[in-house]
N, C-alpha and C positions, 0 to 999 in steps of 0.2 A: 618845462625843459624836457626835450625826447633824452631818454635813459641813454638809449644806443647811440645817439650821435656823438657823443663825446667817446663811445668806442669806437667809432670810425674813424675819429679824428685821428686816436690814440694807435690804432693796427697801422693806416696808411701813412704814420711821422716812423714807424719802425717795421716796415713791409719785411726784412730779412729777419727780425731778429725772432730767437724763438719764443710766444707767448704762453704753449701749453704742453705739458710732457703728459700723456696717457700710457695704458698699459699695451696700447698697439700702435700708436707712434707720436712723434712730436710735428707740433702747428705753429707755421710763423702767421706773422700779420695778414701777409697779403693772401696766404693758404685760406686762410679765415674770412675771411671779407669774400674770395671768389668763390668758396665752397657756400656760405650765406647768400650769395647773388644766384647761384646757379640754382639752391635749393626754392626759393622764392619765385624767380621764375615757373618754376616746375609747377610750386603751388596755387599760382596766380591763377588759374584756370578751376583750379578743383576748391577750394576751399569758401566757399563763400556765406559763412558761418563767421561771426566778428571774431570768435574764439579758435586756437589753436593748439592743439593736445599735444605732449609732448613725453612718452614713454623710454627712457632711454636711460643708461648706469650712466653714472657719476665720469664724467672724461669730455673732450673733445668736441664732440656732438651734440652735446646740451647747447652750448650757446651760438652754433652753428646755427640751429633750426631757433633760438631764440631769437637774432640777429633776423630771421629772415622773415620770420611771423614780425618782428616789430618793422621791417623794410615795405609790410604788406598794411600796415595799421591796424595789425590783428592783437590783442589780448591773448596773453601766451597762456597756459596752463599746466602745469608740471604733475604729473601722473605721479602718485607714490604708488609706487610697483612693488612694494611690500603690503600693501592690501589686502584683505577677502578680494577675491575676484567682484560678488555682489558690491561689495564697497566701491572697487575701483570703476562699475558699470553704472553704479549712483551720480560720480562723478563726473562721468562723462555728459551723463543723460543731463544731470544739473547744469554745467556749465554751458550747454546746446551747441559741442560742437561739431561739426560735421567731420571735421579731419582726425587723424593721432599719425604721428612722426614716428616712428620705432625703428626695433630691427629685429631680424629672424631671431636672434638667440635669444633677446628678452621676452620675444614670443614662448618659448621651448622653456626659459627659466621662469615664466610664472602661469604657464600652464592656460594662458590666457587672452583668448584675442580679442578684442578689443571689437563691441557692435557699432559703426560706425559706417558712414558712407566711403570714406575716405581713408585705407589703412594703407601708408608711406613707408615701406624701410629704406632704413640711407642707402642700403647695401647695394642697393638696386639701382640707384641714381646716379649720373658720371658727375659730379661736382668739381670735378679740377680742371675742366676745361673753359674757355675763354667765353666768362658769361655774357648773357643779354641786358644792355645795361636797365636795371630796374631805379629808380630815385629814392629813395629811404624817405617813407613818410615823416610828416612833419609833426608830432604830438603835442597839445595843449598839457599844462601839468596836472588838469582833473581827469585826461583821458585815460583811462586803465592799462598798467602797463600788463601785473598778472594777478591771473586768480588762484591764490596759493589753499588749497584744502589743508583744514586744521585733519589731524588723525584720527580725531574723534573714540577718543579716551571716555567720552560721556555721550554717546550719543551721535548721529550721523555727522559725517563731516561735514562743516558750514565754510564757504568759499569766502576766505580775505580779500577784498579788492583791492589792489595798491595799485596805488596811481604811477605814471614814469616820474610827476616829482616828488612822492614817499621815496622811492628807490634814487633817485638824483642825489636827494636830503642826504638819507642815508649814505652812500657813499662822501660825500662832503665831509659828514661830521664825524665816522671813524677817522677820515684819511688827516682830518683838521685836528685830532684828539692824539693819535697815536703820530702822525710824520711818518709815513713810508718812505722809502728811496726806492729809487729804480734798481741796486743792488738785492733789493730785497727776496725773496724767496719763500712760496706759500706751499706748505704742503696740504692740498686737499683730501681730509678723507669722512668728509660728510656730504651724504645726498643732496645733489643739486635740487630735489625736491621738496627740500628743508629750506627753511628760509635763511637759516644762514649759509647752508651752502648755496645758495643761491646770491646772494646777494655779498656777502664778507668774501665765499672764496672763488667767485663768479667772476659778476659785476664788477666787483672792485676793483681786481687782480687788472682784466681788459682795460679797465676804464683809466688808472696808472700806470701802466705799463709795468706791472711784474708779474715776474715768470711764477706760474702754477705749476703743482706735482700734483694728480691726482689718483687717487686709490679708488676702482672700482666697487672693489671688497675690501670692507676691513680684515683684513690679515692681520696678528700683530707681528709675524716672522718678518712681512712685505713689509710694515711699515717702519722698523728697524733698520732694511736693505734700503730704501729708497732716501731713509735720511741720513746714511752715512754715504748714498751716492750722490744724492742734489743738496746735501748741507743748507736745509729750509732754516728760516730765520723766524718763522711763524707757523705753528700749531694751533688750530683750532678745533678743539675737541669736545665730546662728551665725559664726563666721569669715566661712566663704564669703561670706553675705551685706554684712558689711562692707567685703569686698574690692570686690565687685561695686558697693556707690555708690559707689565711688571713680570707678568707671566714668562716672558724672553728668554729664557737662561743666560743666553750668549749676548744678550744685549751689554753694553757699556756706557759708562758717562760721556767719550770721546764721543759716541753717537749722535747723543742730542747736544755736543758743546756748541755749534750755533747758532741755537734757539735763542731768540734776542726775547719773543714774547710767545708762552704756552702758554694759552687761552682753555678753560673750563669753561663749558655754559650748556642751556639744557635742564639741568637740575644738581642739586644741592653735592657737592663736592666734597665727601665724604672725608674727615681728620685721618683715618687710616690711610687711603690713598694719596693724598697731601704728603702725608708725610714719609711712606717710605720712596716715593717717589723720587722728594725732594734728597733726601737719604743715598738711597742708590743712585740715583743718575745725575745730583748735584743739580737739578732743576725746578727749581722755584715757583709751583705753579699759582697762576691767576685766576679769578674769578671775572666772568661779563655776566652781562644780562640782556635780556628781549625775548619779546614775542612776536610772531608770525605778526600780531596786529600793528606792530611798530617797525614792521619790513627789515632787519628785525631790532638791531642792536640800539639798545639808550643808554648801556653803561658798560666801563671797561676798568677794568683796574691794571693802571699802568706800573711797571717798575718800580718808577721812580717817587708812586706813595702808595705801595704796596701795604696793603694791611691784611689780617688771618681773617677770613669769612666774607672779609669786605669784597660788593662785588664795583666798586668804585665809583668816581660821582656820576651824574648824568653826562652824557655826550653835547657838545655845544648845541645849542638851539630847543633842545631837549628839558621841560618843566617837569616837575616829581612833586607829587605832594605824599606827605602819610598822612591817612584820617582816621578818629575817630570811629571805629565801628557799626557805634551806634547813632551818636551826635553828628557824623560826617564834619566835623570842625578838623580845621587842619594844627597837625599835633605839634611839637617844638623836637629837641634831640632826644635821644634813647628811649622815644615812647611809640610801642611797637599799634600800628594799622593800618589799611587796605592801602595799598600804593597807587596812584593816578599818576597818569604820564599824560603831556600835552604835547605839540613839537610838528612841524612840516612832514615828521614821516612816520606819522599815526595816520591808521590806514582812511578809506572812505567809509566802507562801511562790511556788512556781511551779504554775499550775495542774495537778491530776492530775499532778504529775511530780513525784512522793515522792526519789526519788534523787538527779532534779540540785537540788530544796530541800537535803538533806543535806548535799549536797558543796557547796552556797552559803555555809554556814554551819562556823566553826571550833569545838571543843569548847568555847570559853567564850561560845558566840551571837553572833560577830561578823562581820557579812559580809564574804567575802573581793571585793574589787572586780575583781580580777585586773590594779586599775591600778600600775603602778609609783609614787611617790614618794619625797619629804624634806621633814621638817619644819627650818626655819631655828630659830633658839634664841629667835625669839619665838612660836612656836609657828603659826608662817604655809605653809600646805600648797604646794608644791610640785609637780605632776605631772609626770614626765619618759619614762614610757613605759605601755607596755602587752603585760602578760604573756603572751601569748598571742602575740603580737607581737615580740617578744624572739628576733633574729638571735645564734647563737653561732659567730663567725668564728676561727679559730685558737685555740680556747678562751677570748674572750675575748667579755662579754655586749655587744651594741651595739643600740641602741632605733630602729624606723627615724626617730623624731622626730628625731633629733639629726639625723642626715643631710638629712632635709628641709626641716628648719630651713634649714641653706648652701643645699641647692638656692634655697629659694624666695627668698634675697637676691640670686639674679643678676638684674640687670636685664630677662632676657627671660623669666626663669621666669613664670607666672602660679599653681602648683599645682604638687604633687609629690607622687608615692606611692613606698616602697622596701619592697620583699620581699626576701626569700632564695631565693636557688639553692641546691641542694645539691652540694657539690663534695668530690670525693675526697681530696682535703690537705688543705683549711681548714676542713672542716665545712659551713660555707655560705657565699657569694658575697649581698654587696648588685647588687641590680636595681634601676636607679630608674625610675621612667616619668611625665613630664611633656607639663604642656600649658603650648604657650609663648604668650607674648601677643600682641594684634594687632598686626603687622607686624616682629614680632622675627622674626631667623634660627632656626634651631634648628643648635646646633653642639656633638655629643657630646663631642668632644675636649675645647672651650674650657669646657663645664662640669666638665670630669672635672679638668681643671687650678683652676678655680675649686675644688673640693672639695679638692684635692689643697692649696691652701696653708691651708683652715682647717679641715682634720682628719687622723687618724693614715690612714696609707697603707694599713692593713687596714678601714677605714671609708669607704674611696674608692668608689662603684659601681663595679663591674667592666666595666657595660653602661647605658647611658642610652637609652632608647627614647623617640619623641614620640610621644603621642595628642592627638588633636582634643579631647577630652573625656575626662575621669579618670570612671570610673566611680562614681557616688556611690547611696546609700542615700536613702528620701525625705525624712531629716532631712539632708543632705548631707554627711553622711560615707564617705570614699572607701573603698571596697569591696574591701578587700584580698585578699577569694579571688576576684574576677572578676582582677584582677591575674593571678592566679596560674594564671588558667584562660588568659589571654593568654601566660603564660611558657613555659606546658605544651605551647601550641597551635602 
């Protein structure tokens, strides 16, 4: 199934009404559809590269140039413009494609232009006049819809293949899980160059007809004003960024009253923020889960079986196993190992990179996630670490989530990251390195003693360091080998 035809369907059953509010103007259906015909035309001559680059902030213009690269039968590309420049020119070179879609100011805000045959700004093109009609190609479901680049927290980014029916699936089995309505209301303020903004507050939005708010920049002041102006009924965020409107002064519960579903995903959703959250602003938050390789979402914790930590069961169509570590045997309820997903929208494979495809995958096709879990006995997914991530102290396994969980309930903590040391007797030593909040002390002892009464004395840091700022990822996940280039250093 082509991804975008069912958003054609969906703009031209509602040509007036508005489908997207950005921070320079609002787009109704037929806006969209004639700005994607006109731009695609344009392109039809220049692009002749399978691939289509697309450099552009979170708004309007993302699924503009998506709509028209897929109208061309091109594999789309979404540029993470919070890159090294060297990173972002990896990308381009990897993915071979001759074009990139931009615009002058994202040129000027990342310092960065793009080597390429083909450099497009919208700015410069008339899209609102009466296009040449082009026919929207036709996609098989193995044909690529985009090549999403992982961040590369370890190493160069490796390009996600997802097919138009990974991304079809996926839309399916959110919108079959959770029941949207057309009253519904998305506030977007994650990169469309992320997979879920790509795909939950993209794709989806288009594809059922609800109206989008999208936040270029996280602001937390803007995103306060925007939801006491468009009253969004869905939040889909980061940790970080919920921690940060707590920050608000002026913020109020009226604000977010409603938020029908406030969504956390990304990473591990700190008990402090959870709760004064829920506290102040009388809102309830949710845990999901996915990865880039699963286009993205496989699990959601709805409302209505909300549980503390749970990030809920799998999404219809969606298999889960926990294994085993070492036995690879699949394990029963509350016995924590590597989580495998199977499902119509687990990706194809990793681009040109035949080897680490294979080793993604276990002898029965199941992605290995490399995230730790537990399923509870109703069948409600659990995360508790990350394999890769996995401290082995006195032979004993310890996740640095656990440990950063206490850190982050001391009053002055604000954030925490724990690595290992490598030590001669114990195997490894926890590190922890925190940023503390505005106008708290910072005091290693009193945190180590804070650890010290709510974990085992082999799970205590050894060493507590402050930084100003925890190094994070441009999805804001904290960066545990710059940590470790700080350990080294």
């Amino acid at each position: 199934m082509s991804v975008h035809w069912p958003i054609i369907r969906r703009l031209l059953a509602s040509p007036l009404s508005v489908a997207i509010i950005d921070d320079r103007r609002s787009y109704r259906g037929l806006e969209i559809l004639v700005a994607a015909m006109n731009l695609a035309a344009a392109l039809q001559s220049k692009c002749q590269s399978p691939t289509l680059g697309v450099m552009l902030p979170t708004g309007g213009g993302f699924p503009i140039v998506a709509l028209a690269g897929w109208f061309l039968g091109k594999t789309v590309v979404p540029l993470n413009y919070l890159l090294k420049q060297e990173e972002l020119q990896y990308v381009i070179d990897d993915c071979g494609t001759d074009t990139v879609v931009t615009a002058g100011p994202m040129l000027e805000f990342t310092g960065f232009t793009p080597r390429v045959k083909n450099l497009v700004l919208l700015e410069r093109l008339n899209l609102a006049g009466i296009p040449d009609f082009i026919r929207p190609a036709l996609a098989d479901d193995e044909d690529l819809a985009v090549l999403l680049y992982t961040s590369g927290t370890s190493g160069k980014p490796k390009g996600v293949m997802l097919t138009h029916a990974n991304l079809s699936a996926n839309i399916q089995q959110v919108d079959e899980w959770v029941h949207f309505t057309r009253r519904d209301v998305m506030m977007g303020v994650l990169p469309q160059f992320h997979s879920f903004g790509m795909t939950v507050l993209t794709l989806l939005p288009l594809t059922l007809g609800i109206k989008v708010v999208y936040a270029p920049r996280f602001v937390p002041q803007r995103i306060v004003k925007l939801c006491r102006e468009h009253r969004p009924s869905i939040l889909v965020a980061i940790p970080s960024m919920y921690t940060a409107l707590l920050s608000v002064k002026d913020a109020h519960p009226e604000d977010f009253v409603s938020l029908k579903y406030a969504i956390s995903g990304g990473e591990p959703l700190p008990d402090s923020t959870f709760e004064r959250f829920n506290e102040r602003f009388k809102v309830r938050l949710a845990e999901g889960y996915g990865l880039t390789e699963t286009a993205p979402a496989t699990n959601w914790c709805r409302p209505d079986g909300w549980r503390r930590h749970s990030v809920g069961p799998p999404l219809p169509g969606v298999i889960e196993r926990v294994v085993d570590l070492n036995t690879r045997q699949t394990l029963g309820p509350d016995e924590e190992g590597e989580i495998l997903i199977k499902g119509p929208n687990v990706m194809r494979g990793y681009y040109h990179l035949p080897e680490q495809t294979a080793a993604a995958f276990d002898e029965h096709g199941f992605f290995r996630t490399g995230d730790i879990g537990r399923f509870d006995s109703d069948g409600h997914l659990f995360i508790t670490g990350r394999l890769k991530e996995m401290l082995i102290i006195g032979g004993e396994n310890v996740f640095p989530r656990e440990i950063e969980e206490v850190l982050n309930q001391h009053p002055s903590v604000m954030a925490s990251g724990v690595i290992g040391r490598q030590d001669p007797l114990r195997g490894e030593l926890p590190i922890a390195f925190v940023e503390i909040k505005e106008d708290a002390a910072f005091d290693e002892k009193e945190l180590q003693r804070w650890c010290r009464q709510k974990l085992a004395g082999y799970k205590v840091p050894d060493e507590i360091r402050r930084l100003d700022q925890l190094p994070r990822n441009p999805t804001g996940k904290i960066m545990r080998r710059e940590l470790k280039k700080l350990l080294d250093s």
